[in-house]
VOPAGU-2260 file (C-alpha; in pm, 1 decimal, decimal comma):
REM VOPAGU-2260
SITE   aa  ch    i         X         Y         Z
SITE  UNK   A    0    -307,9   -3964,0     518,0
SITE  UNK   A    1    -337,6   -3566,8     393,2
SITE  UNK   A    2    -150,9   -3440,3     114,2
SITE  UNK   A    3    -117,7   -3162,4     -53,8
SITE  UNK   A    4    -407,0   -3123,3    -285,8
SITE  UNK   A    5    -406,4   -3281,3    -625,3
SITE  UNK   A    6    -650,6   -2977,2    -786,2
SITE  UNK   A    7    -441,7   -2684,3    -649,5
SITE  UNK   A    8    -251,5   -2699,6    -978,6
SITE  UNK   A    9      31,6   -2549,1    -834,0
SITE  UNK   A   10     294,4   -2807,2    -926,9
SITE  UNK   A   11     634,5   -2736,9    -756,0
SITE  UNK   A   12     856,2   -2670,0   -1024,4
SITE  UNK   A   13    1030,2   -2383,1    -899,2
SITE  UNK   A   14    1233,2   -2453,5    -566,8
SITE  UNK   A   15    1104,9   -2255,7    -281,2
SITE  UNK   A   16    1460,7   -2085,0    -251,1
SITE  UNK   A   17    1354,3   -1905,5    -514,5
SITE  UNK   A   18    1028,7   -1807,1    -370,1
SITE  UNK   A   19    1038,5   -1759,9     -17,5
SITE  UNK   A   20    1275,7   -1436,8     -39,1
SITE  UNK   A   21    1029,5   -1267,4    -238,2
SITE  UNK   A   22     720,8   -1323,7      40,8
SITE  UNK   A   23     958,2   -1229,7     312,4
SITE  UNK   A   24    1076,4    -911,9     181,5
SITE  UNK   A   25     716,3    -795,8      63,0
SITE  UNK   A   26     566,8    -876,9     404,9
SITE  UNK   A   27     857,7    -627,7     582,1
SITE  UNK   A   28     799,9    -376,3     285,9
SITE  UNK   A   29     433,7    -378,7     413,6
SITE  UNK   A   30     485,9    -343,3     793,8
SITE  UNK   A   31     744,4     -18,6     680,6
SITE  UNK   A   32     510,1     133,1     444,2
SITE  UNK   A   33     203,3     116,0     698,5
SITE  UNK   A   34     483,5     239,1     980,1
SITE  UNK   A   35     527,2     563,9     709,2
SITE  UNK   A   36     189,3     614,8     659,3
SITE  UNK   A   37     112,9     627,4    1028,2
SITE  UNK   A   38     421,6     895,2    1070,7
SITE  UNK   A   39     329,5    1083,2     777,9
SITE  UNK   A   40     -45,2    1136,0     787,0
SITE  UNK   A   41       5,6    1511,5     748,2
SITE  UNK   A   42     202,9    1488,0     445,4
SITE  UNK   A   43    -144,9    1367,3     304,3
SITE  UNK   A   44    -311,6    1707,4     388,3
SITE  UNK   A   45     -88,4    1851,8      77,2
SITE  UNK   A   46     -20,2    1808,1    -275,7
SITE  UNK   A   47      -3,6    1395,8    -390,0
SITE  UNK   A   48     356,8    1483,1    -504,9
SITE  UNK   A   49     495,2    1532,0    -167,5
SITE  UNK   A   50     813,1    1331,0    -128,7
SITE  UNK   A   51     687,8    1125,3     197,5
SITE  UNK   A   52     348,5    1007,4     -14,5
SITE  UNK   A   53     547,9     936,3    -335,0
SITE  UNK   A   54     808,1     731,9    -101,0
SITE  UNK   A   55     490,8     544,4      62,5
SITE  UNK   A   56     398,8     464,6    -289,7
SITE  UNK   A   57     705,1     344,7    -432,5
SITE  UNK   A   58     739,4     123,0    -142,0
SITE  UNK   A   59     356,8     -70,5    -130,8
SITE  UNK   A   60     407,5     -59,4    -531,0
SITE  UNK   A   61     770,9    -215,6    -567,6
SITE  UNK   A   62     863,7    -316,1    -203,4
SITE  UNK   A   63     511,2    -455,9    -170,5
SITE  UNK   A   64     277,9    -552,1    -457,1
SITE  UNK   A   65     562,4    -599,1    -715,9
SITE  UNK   A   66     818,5    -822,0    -498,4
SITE  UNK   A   67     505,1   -1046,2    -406,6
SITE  UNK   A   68     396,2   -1095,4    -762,1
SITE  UNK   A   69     731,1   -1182,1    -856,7
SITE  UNK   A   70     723,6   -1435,1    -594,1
SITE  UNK   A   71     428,8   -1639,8    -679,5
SITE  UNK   A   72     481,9   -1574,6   -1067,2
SITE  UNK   A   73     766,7   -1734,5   -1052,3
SITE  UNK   A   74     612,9   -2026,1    -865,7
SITE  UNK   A   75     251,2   -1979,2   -1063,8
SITE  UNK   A   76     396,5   -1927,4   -1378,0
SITE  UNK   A   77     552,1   -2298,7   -1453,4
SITE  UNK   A   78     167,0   -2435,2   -1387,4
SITE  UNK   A   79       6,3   -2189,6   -1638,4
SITE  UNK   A   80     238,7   -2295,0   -1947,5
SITE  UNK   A   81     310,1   -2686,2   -1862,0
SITE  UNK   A   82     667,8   -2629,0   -1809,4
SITE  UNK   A   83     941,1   -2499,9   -1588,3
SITE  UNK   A   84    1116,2   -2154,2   -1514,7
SITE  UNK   A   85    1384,6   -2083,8   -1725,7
SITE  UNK   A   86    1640,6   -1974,8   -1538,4
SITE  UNK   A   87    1671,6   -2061,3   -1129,3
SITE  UNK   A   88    1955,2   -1781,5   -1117,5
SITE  UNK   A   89    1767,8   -1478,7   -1343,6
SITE  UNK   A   90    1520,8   -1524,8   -1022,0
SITE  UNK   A   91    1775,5   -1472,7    -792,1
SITE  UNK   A   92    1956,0   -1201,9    -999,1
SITE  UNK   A   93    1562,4   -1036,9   -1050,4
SITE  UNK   A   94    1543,6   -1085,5    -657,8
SITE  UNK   A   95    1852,3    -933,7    -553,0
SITE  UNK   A   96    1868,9    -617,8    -788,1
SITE  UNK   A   97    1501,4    -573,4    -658,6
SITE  UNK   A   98    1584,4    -596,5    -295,6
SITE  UNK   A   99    1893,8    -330,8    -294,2
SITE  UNK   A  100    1702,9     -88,8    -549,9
SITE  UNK   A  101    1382,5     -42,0    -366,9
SITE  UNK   A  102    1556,6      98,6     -47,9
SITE  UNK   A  103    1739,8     352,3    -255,4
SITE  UNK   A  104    1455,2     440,7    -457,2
SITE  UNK   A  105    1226,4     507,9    -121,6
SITE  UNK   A  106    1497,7     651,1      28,4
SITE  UNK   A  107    1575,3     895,2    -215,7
SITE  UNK   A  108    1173,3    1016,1    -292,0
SITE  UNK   A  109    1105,4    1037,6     105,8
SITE  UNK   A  110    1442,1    1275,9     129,3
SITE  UNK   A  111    1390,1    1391,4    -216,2
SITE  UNK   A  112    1749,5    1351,2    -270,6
SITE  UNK   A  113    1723,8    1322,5    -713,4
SITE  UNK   A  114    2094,0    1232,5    -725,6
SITE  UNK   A  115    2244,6     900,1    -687,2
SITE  UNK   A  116    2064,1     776,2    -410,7
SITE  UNK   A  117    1724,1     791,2    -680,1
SITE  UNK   A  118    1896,0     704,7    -981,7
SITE  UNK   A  119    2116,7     427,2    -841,1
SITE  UNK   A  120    1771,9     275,8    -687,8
SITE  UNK   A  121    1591,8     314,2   -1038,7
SITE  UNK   A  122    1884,2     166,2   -1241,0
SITE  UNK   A  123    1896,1    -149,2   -1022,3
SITE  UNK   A  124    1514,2    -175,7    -988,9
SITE  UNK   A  125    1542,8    -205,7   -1409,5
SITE  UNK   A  126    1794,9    -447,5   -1398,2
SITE  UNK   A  127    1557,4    -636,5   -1166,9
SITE  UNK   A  128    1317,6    -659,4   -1413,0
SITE  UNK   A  129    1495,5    -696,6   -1740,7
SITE  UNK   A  130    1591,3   -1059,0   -1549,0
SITE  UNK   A  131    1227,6   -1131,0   -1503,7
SITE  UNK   A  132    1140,3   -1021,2   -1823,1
SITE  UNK   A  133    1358,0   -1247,2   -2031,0
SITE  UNK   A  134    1302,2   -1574,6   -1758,4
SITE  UNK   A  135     915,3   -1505,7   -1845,3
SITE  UNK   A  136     930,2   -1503,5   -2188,3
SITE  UNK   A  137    1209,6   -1754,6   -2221,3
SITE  UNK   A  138     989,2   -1970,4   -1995,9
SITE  UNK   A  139     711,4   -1943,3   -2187,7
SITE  UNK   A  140     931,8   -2007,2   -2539,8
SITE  UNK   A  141    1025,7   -2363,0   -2384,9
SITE  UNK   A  142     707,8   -2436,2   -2275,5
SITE  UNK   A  143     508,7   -2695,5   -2416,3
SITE  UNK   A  144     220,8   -2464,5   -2414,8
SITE  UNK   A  145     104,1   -2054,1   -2397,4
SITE  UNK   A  146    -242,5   -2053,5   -2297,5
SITE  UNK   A  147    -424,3   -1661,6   -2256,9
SITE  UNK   A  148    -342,0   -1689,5   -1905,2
SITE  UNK   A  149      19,8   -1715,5   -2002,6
SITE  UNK   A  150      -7,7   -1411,6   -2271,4
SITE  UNK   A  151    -134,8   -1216,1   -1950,2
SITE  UNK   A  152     166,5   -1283,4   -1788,1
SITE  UNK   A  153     423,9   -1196,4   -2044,9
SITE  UNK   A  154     234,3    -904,8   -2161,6
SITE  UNK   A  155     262,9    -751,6   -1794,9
SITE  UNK   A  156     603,0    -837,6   -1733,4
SITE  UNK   A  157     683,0    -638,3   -2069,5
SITE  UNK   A  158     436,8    -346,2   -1944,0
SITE  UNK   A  159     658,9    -345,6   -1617,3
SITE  UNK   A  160     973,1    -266,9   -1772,3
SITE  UNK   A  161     777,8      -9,7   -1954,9
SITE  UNK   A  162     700,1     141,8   -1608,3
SITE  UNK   A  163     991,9     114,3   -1457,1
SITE  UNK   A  164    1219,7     254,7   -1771,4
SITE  UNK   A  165    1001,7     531,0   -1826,7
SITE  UNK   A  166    1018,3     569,2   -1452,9
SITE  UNK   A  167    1425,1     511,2   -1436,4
SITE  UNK   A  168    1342,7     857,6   -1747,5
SITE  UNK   A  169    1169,5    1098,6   -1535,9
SITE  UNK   A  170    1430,5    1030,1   -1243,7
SITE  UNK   A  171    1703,1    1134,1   -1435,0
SITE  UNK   A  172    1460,4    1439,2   -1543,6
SITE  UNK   A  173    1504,8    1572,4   -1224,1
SITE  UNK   A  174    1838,6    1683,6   -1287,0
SITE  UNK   A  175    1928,5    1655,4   -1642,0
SITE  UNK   A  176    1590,9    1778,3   -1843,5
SITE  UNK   A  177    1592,0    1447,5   -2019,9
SITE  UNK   A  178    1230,0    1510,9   -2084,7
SITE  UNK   A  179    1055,9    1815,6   -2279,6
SITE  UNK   A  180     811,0    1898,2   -2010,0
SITE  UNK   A  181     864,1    1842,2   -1558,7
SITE  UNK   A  182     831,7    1517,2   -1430,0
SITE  UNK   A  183     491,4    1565,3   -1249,4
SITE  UNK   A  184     346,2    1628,5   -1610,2
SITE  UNK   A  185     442,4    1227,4   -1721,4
SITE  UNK   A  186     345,0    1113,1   -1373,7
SITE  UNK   A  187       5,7     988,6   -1450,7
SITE  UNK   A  188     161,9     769,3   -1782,2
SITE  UNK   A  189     444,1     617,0   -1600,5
SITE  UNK   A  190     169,9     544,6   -1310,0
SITE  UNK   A  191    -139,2     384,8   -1533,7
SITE  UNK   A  192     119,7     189,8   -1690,7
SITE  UNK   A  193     264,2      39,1   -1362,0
SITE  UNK   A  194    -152,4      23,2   -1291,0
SITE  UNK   A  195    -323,9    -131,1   -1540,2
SITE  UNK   A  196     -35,9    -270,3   -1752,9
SITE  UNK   A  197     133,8    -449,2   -1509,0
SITE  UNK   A  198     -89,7    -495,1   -1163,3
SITE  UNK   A  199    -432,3    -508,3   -1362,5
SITE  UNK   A  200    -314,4    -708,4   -1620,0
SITE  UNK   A  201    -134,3    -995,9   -1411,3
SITE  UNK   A  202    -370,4   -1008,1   -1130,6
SITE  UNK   A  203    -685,6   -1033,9   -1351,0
SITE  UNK   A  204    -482,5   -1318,3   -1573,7
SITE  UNK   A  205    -329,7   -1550,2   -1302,9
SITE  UNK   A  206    -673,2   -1476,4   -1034,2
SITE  UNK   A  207    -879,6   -1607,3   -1351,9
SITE  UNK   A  208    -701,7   -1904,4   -1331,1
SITE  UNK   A  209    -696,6   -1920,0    -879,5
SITE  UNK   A  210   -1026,1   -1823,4    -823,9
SITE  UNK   A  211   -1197,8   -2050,8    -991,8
SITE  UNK   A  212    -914,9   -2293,1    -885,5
SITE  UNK   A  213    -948,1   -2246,0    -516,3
SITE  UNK   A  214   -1303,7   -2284,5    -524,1
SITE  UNK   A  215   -1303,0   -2609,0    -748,6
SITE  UNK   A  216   -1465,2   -2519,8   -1009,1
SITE  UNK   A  217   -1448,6   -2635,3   -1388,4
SITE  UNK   A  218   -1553,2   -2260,3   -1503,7
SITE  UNK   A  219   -1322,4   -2162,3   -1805,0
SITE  UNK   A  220   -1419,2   -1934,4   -2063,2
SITE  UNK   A  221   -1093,5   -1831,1   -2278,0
SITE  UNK   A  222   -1254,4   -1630,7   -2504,8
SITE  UNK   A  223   -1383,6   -1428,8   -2194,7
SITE  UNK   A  224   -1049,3   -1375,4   -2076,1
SITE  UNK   A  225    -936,9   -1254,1   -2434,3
SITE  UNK   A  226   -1168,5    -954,6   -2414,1
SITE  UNK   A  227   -1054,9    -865,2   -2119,9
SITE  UNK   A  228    -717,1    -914,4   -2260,8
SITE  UNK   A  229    -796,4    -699,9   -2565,3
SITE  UNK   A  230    -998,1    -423,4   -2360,4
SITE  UNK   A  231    -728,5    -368,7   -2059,9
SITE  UNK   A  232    -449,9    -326,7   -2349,6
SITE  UNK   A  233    -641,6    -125,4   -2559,9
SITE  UNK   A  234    -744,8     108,0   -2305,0
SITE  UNK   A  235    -404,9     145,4   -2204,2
SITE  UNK   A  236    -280,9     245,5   -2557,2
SITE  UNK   A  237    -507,9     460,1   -2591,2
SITE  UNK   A  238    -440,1     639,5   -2264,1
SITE  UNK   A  239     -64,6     718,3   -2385,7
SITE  UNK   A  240    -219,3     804,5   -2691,1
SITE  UNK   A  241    -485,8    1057,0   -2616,9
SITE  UNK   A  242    -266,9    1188,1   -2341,2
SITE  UNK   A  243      -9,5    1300,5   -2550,7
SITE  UNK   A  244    -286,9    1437,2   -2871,9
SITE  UNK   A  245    -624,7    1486,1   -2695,7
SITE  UNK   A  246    -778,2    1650,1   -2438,4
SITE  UNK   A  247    -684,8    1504,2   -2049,5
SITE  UNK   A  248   -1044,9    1466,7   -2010,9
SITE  UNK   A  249   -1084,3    1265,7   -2344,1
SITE  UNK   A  250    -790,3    1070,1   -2211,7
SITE  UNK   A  251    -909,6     972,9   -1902,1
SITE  UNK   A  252   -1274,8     904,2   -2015,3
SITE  UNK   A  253   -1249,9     668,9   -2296,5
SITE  UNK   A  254    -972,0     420,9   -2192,7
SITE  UNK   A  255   -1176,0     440,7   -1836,0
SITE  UNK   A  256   -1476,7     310,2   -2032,4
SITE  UNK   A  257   -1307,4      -2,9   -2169,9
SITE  UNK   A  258   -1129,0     -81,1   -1828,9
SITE  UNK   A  259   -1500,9     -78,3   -1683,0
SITE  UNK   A  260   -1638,1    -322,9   -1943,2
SITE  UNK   A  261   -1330,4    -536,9   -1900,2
SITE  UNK   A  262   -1396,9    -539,9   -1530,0
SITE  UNK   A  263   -1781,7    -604,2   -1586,5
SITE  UNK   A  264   -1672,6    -932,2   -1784,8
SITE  UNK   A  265   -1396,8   -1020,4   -1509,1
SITE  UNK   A  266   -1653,1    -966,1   -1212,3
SITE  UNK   A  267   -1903,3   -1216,7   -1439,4
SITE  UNK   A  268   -1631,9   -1423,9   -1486,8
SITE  UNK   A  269   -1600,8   -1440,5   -1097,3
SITE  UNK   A  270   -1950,8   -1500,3   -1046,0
SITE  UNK   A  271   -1996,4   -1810,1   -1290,4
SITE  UNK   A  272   -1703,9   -2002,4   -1116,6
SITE  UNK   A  273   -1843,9   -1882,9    -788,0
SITE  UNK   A  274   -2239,2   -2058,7    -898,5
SITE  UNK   A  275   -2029,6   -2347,3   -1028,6
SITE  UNK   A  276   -1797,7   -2404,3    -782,7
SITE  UNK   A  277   -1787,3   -2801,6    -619,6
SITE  UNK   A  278   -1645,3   -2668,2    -299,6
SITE  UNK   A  279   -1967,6   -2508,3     -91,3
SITE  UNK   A  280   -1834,5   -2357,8     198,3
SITE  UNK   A  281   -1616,6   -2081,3     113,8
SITE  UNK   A  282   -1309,9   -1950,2     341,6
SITE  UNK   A  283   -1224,9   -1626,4     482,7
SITE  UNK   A  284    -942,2   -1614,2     248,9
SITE  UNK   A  285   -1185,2   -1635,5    -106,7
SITE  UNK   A  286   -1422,7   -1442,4      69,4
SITE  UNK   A  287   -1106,3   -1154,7      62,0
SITE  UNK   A  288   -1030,2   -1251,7    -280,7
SITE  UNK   A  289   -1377,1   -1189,4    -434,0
SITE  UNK   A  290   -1410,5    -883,1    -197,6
SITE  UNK   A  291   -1106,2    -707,3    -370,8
SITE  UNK   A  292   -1282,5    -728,7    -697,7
SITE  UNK   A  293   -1549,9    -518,4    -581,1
SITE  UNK   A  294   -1246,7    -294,8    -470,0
SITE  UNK   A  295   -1187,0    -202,8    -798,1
SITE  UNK   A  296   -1533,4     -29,3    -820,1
SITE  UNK   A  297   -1313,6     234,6    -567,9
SITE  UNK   A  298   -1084,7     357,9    -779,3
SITE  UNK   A  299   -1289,4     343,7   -1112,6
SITE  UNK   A  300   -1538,9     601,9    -875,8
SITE  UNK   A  301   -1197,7     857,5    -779,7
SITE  UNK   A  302   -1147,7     844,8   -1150,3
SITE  UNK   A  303   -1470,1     975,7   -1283,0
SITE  UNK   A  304   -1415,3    1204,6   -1010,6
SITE  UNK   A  305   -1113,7    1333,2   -1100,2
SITE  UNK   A  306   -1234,0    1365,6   -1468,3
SITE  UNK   A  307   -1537,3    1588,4   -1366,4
SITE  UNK   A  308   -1295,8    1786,1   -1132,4
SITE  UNK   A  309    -994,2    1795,1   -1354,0
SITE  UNK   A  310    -852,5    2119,2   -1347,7
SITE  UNK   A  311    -998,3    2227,6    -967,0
SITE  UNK   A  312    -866,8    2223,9    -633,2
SITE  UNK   A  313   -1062,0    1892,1    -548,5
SITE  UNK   A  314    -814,2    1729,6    -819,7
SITE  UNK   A  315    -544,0    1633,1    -606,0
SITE  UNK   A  316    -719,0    1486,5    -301,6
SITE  UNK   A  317    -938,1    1311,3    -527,5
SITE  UNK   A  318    -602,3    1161,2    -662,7
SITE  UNK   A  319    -469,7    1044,2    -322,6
SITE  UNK   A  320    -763,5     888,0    -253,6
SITE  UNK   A  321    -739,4     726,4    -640,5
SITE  UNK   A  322    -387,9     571,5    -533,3
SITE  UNK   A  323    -478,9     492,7    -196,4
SITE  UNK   A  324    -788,5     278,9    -298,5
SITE  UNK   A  325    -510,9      82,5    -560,9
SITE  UNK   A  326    -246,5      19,7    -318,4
SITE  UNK   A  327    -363,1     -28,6     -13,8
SITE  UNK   A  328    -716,9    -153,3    -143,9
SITE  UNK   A  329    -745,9    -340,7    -433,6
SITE  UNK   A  330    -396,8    -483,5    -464,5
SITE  UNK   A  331    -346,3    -504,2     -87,7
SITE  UNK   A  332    -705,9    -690,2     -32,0
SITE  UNK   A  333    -585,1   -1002,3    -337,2
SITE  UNK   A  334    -203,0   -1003,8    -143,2
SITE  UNK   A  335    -353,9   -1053,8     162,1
SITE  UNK   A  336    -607,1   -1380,4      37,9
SITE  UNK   A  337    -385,0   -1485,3    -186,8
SITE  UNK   A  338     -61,0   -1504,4      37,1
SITE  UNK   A  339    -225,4   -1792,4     240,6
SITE  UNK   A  340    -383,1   -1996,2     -52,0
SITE  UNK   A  341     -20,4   -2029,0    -200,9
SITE  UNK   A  342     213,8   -2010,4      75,9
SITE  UNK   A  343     139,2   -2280,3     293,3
SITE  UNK   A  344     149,0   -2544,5      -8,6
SITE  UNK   A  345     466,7   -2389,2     -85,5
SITE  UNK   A  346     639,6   -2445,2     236,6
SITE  UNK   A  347     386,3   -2786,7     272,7
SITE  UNK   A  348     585,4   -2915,6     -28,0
SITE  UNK   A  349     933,6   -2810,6      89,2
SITE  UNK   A  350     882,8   -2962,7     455,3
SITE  UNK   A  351     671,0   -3266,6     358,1
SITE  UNK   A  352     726,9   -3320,0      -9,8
SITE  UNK   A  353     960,0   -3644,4     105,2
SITE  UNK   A  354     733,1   -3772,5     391,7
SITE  UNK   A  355     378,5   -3763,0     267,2
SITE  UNK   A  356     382,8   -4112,1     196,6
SITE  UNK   A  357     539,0   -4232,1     557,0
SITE  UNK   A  358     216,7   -4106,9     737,1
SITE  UNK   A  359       3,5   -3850,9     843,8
SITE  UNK   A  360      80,5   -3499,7     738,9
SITE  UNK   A  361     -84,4   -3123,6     879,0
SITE  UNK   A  362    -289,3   -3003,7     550,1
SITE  UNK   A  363    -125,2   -2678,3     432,5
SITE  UNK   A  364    -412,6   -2465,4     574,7
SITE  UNK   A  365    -254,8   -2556,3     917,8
SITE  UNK   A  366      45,6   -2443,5     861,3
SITE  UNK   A  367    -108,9   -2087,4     923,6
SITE  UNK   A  368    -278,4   -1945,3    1217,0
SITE  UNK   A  369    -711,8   -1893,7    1109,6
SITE  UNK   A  370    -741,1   -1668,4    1426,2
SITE  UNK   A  371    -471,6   -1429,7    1365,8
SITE  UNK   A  372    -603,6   -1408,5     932,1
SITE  UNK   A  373    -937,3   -1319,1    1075,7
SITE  UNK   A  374    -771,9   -1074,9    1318,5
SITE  UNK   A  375    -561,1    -904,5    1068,0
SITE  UNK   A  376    -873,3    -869,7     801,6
SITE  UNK   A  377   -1008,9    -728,3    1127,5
SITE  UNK   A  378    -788,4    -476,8    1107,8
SITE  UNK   A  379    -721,5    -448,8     771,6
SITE  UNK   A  380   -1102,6    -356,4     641,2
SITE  UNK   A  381   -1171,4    -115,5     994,7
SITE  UNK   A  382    -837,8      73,8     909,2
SITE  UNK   A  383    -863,7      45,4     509,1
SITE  UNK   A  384   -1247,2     261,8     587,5
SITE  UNK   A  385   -1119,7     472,9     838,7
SITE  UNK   A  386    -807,2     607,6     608,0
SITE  UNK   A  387   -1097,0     703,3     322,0
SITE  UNK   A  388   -1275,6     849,1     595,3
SITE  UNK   A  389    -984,5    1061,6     697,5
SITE  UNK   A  390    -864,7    1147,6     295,9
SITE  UNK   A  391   -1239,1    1280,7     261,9
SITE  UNK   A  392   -1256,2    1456,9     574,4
SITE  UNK   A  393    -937,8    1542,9     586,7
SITE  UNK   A  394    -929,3    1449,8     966,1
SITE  UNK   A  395    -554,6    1370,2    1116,5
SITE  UNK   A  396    -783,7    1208,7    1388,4
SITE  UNK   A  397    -918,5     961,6    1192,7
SITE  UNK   A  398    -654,8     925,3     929,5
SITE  UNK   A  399    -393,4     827,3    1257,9
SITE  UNK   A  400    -647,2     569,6    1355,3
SITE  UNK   A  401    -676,2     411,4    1045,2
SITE  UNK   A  402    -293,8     437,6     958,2
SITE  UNK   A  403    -268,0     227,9    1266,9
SITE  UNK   A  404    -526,2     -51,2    1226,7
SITE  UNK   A  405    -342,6    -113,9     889,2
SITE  UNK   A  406     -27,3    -109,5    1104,0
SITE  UNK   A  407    -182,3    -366,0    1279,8
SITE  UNK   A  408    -290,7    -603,5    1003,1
SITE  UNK   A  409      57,0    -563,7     866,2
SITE  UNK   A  410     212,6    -694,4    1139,8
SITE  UNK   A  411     -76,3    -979,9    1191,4
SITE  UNK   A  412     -27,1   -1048,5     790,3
SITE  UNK   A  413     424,1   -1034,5     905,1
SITE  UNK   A  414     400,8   -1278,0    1213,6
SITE  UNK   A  415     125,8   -1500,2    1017,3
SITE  UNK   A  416     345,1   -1533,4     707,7
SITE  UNK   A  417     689,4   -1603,4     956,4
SITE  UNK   A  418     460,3   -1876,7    1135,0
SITE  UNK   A  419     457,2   -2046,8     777,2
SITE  UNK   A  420     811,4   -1990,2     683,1
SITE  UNK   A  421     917,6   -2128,8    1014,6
SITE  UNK   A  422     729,6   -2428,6    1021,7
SITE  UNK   A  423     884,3   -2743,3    1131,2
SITE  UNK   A  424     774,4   -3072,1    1025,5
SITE  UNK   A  425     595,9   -3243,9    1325,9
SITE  UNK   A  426     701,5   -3610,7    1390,9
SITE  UNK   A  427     462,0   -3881,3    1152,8
């Protein structure tokens, strides 16, 4: 008889109604942002504030990355303090706000509309998270314990509403002069905040806890994990710091530093659970998930870039390629891995929770086509080089045919992710 494995750690404690939405709506969010990009590869010949590019963005950032994460912390986040989620219905609420803001938001950046369209999207996008702010940390308060990996969590979720508040500011600064300077000048704070506050900070805390999980190994080093901890927060202090007293070359260089040395200790984290790991042969999916920690070296290069061209005309494209290398690398790569080493024990548990013990059951990898993953990483890594190509070159050519190989792995990752969702228990 197969069950669900016992060393997954991923304890259902949060009912998949609260779950599923959030993988569904990321998964269309990433089939209509790779849809955009392929319609507006032009729009990436000019300045990275263009309205079609910040609209892309918004969507792979909130629509995307952020409704995912919400997803799977809210399933994750129960196994990481010993406990349960809060609140079933602040998941729902965070869910629903989330799902009617984003559309708004988009809508408004790709028409650059910065009335109510924008602001009505911003405001409910905050509500969103104000929910999932207070379910985290009143999760965690009930919890029988707060581990670092739980700290990670909670201090993202509160670096998220820092995003999206100062971000909910600067809309409103289109049209009221809420602000003392334009909104392009507090772009790159409301940004690194969304960046390393609340993406760096969450992915590095709950993969340090997957990675070595998935590969079943015993590897834990907490006091690791608390310098990386320290260094990603510190960094990001400083950043606001220096960016409003120092130099912007100062305050790009010195937080950069300590992100680097936090992601030296995270990738040597990684490796020790990788020598250590029980589990041999390795899938395509961990294969992915390791491979989007080197993606991080892609970014970290645009940024010392952009520090020794600060001020020049090779700023901005240097910048597009900085984003592009976050969203649709880095974060993108871990979604894509990740997705199908949670998923299918999610939906395993809600379709054969009850009948595991009345006979044979598919494992939860089979709940997922193998052929179509490897297709759409296929896809994914051709198009993913071919779009840097094309930002570098500046080549509509190329930058069409890698807008539409990522098309393609979105809808591979879309149909892969419905074939889970839809699965029906076979007969025992």
């Amino acid at each position: 008889m197969i069950t669900a494995p016992s060393n997954t750690g991923l304890q259902q404690t949060t009912s998949y109604k609260v779950v599923l939405p959030f993988y569904i709506y990321a998964a269309i969010s990433f089939v209509i942002a790779c849809i955009l990009l392929l319609l507006n590869t032009r729009a990436l010949h000019l300045h990275y504030f263009h309205p079609q590019t910040l609209a892309i963005t918004h969507i792979m950032a909130l629509g995307w990355g952020t409704m995912i994460i919400l997803g799977a912390s809210h399933q994750l986040l129960p196994a990481l303090i010993d406990g349960k989620l809060s609140s079933d219905l602040l998941a729902y609420l965070s869910f629903g706000f989330a799902a009617a803001g984003i559309p708004f938001l988009a809508t408004g950046f790709y028409l650059f509309q910065t009335g109510w369209p924008m602001q009505t999207g911003a405001i409910l996008v905050n509500a969103a998270i104000i929910f999932y702010l207070v379910n985290v940390v009143s999760s965690i308060y009930e919890s029988k314990k707060c581990g670092v990996q739980a700290v990670f969590v909670a201090t993202a979720a509160v670096w998220l509403f820092a995003t999206v508040f100062f971000g909910l500011l600067l809309v409103f600064n289109f049209t009221r002069a809420w602000l003392p300077e334009n909104s392009v000048e507090y772009l790159s704070l409301h940004a690194h905040m969304g960046i390393a506050g609340w993406f760096l900070l969450l992915v590095l805390g709950v993969a340090s806890r997957l990675i070595p999980m998935f590969l079943i190994s015993k590897y834990n080093d907490p006091k690791k994990l608390w310098w990386i901890y320290s260094l990603v927060n510190l960094a990001l202090c400083g950043f606001i710091l220096l960016k409003i007293y120092a130099t912007p070359a100062i305050a790009y260089f010195l937080p950069a530093i300590l992100i680097g040395i936090a992601l030296i200790i995270f990738a040597d984290y990684c490796r020790r659970a990788y020598r250590t790991r029980l589990r041999k042969q390795v899938d395509e999916q961990m294969k992915l998930s390791l491979l989007s920690v080197a993606f991080l070296l892609l970014p970290a290069l645009c940024l010392f870039v952009v520090i020794a061209f600060m001020g020049k005309n090779q700023e901005s494209g240097t910048i597009l390629l900085y984003g592009y290398c976050i969203f649709f690398g880095w974060i993108t790569a871990i979604i894509l891995a990740m997705t199908f080493k949670t998923l299918p024990f999610i939906v395993w548990n809600k379709v054969y929770h009850d009948k595991a013990a009345k006979g044979k059951t598919p494992a939860p990898k089979e709940l997922f086509s193998e052929k179509l993953f490897k297709w759409m990483k296929t896809f994914y890594l051709s198009g993913f080089g071919l779009f840097i190509l094309g930002i570098i070159l500046l080549n509509n050519i190329v930058l069409t045919a890698g807008a539409a190989a990522l098309l393609l792995a979105a809808l591979s990752y879309a149909g892969n992710v419905a074939r889970i969702i839809l699965h029906k228990p076979k007969s025992l």
